[in-house]
C-alpha positions in Angstrom: -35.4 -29.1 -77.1 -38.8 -30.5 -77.0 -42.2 -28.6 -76.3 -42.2 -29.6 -72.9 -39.3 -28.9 -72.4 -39.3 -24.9 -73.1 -42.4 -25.1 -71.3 -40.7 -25.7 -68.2 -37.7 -23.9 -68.7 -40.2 -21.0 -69.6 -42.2 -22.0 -65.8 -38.7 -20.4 -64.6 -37.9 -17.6 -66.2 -41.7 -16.4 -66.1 -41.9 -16.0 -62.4 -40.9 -12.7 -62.1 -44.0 -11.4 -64.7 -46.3 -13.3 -63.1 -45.4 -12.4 -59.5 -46.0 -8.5 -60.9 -49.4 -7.9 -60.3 -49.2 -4.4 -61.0 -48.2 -5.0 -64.5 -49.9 -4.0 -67.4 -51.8 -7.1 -69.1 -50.9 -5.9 -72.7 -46.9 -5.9 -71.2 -47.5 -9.1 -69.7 -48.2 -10.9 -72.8 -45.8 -9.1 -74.7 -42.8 -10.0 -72.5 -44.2 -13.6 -71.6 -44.4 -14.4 -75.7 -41.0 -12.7 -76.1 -39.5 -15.3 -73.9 -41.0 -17.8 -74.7 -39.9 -16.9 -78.3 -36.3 -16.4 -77.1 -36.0 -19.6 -75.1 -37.1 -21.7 -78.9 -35.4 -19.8 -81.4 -32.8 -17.9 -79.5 -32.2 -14.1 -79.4 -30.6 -13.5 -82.2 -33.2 -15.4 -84.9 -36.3 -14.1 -82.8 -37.8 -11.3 -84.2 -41.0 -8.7 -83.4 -43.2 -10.7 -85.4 -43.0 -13.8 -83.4 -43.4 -11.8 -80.2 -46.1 -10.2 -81.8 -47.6 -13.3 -82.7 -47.4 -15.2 -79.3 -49.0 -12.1 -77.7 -52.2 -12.0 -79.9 -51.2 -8.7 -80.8 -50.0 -6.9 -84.0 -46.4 -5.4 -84.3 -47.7 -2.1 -84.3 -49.0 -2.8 -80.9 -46.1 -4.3 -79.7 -43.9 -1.0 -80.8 -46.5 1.3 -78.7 -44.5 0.0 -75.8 -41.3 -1.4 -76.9 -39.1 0.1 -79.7 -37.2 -2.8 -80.6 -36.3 -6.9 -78.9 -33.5 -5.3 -77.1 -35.4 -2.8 -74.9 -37.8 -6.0 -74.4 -34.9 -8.4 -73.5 -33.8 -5.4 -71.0 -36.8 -5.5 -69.4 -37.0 -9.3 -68.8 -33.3 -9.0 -67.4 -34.8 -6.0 -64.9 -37.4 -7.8 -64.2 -35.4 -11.4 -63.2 -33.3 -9.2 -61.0 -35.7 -7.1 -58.9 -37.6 -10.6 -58.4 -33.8 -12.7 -57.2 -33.1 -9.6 -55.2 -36.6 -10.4 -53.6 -36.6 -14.0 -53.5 -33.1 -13.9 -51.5 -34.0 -11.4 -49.1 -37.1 -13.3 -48.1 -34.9 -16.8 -48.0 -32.2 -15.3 -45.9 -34.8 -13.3 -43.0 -36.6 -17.0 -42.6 -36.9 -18.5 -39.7 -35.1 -21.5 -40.1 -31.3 -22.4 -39.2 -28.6 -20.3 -41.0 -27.6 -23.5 -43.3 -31.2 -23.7 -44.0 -31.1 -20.3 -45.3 -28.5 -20.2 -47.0 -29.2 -23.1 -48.9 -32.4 -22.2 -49.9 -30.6 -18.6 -51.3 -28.3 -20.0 -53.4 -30.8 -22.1 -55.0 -33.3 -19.8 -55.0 -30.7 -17.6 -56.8 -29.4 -19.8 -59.4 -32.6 -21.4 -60.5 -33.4 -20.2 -63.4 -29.8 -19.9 -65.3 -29.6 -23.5 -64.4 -32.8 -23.5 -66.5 -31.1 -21.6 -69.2 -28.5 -24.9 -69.0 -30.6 -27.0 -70.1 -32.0 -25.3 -73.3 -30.2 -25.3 -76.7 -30.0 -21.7 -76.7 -29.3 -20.8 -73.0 -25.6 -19.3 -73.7 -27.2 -17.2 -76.5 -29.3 -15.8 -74.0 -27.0 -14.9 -70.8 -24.3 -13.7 -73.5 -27.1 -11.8 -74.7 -28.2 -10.4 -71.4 -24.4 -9.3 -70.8 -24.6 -7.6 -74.3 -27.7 -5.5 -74.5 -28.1 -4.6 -71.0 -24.9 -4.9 -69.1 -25.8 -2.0 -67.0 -28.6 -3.8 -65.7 -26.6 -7.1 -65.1 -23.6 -4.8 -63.1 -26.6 -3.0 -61.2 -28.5 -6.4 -60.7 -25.1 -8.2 -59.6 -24.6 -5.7 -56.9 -28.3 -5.8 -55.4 -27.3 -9.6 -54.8 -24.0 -9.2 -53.3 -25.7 -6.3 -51.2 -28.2 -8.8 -50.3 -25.5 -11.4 -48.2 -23.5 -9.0 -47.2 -26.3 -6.9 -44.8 -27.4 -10.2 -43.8 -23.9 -11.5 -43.0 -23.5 -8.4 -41.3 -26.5 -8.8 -39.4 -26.0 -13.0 -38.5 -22.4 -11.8 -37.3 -23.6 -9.2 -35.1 -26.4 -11.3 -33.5 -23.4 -13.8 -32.8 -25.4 -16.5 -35.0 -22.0 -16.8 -37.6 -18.6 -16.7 -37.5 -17.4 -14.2 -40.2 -14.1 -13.9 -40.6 -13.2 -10.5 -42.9 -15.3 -7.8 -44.3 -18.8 -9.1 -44.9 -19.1 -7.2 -48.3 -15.2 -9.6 -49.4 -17.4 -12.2 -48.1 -20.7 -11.7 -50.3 -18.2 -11.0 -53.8 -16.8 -14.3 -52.9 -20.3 -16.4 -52.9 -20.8 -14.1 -56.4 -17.9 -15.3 -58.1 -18.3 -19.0 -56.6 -21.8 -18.9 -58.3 -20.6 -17.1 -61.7 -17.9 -19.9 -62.0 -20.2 -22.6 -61.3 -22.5 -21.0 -64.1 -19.4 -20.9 -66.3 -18.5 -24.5 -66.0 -21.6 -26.5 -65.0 -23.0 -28.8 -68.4 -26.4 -29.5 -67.3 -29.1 -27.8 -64.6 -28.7 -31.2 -62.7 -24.9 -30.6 -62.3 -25.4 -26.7 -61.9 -27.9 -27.4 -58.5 -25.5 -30.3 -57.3 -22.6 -27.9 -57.2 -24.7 -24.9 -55.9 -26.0 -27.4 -53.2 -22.3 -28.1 -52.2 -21.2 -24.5 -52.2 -24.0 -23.5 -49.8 -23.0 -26.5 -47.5 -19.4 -25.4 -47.3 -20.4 -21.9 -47.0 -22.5 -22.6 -44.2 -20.3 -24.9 -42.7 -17.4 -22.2 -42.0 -19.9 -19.9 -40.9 -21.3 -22.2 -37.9 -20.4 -21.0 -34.7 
């Protein structure tokens, strides 16, 4: 993967430290050089000294707030989900039409693993989100699916969709849809192509 190349993959995955404003700067830099790190050399052969070297900061400093790259790769997978959970809550309340919506969700959503597709290590790194902090990824996972279900919930009562079923069935469906598109999809280009169609089906048998 060339330079540019990580750069922009790293434009992605960043978003949710930068969008913190509340953050602490020294945190910042030390999460922002850990990815950055992970996304070139992968998890596995990144190591404090790299992070601590991209952050401008010794690995003494580094270990005053993180005891090891796990707990930092934990909080870069808290930190994605808390900003999805966000990002598709304030897609879904728009004011726009429901296939509008929708659409921009399940982008909005998928963005940066379709990223991940495109760099040389981006199955390293969701295998190694699933490893080293599953608990977030299950807690994360359900904050999504919560996510379209109160808003199916809500569209269905306002009379704007046509659900058929339990809205919470209906929300673990677009999750698995998603995850298996994840799964299968070669390249971001083919990940967002098949996203795109999902969210026009979806929306499509929920027109009224």
């Amino acid at each position: 993967m060339s330079i540019l190349s990580i750069d922009i993959f790293c434009r992605y995955c960043l978003m949710s430290i930068m969008k913190d404003a509340g953050i602490d700067p020294r945190v910042k830099a030390i999460l922002e050089s850990a990815w950055h790190a992970f996304a070139t050399y992968g998890f596995r052969k990144t190591s404090m000294d790299d992070i601590a070297r991209g952050a401008k900061m010794s690995r003494a400093a580094i270990y005053l707030h993180y005891k090891n790259k796990e707990a930092i790769f934990r909080s870069l997978v808290e930190m994605h989900y808390a900003d999805k959970i966000q990002t598709l809550t304030e897609a879904l309340n728009a004011d726009a039409p429901v296939e509008v919506r929708l659409g921009r969700a399940i982008a909005a959503q998928g963005d940066e693993v379709a990223a991940l597709l495109n760099s040389p290590h981006g199955m390293e790194l969701l295998d190694a989100g699933t490893s080293t902090a599953p608990d977030i990824v299950e807690a994360g996972e359900a904050g999504l699916q919560k996510v379209y279900s109160d808003w199916l919930r809500r569209e269905a009562e306002a009379g704007r969709v046509r659900l058929s079923g339990d809205p919470a069935a209906v929300a673990a469906t677009i999750a698995a849809a998603l995850k298996g598109i994840k799964m299968t999809a070669p390249d971001y280009d083919t990940y967002t192509a098949h996203a795109a169609q999902l969210a026009a089906l979806l929306a499509a048998g929920l027109k009224i």
